[in-house]
C-alpha positions in Angstrom: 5.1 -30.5 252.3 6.5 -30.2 255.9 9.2 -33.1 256.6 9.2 -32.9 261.0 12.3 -35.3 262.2 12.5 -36.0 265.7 15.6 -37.7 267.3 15.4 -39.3 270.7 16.6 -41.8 272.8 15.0 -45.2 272.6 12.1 -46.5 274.7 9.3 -44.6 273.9 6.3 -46.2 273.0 4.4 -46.2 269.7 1.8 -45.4 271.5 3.4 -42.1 272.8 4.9 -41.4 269.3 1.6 -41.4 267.8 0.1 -39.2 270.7 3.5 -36.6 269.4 2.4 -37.3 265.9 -1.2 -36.3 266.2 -0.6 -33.2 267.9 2.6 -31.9 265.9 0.3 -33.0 263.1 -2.7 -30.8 264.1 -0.5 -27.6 265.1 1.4 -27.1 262.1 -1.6 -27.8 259.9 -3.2 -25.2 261.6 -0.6 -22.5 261.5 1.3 -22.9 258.4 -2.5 -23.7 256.5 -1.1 -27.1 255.4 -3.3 -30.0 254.7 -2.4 -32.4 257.2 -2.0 -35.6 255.1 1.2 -33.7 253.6 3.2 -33.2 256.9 5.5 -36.1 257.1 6.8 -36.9 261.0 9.6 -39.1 260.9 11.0 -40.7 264.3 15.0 -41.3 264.5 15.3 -43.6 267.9 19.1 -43.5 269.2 20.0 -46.2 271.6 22.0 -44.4 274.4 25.3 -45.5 273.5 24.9 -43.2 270.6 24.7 -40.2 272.7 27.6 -38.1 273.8 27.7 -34.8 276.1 30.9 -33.3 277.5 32.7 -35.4 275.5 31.4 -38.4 277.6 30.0 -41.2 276.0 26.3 -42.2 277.5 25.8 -46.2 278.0 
């Protein structure tokens, strides 16, 4: 059973998610030959205060 985490920055839609979701979804089910009610996509939305890069905090 694929577990797929994806980490971004807040403010994307669920709409958009779903859109990600669907065709994540439909790829690895096709290529790894795994029925696609057992890949598990799992959204981790960071506000951007949580975000650092250079050593600089973001927000």
């Amino acid at each position: 059973m694929p577990i797929i985490t994806i980490a971004l920055k807040e403010g994307r839609s669920q709409e958009q998610k779903k859109k990600v979701a669907e065709e994540i979804t439909r790829i690895v089910s096709e290529h790894m030959e795994v029925d696609p009610s057992k890949i598990w996509i799992r959204f981790d939305d960071f506000s951007p205060s949580d975000f650092a890069t250079g050593g600089t905090m973001h927000g």
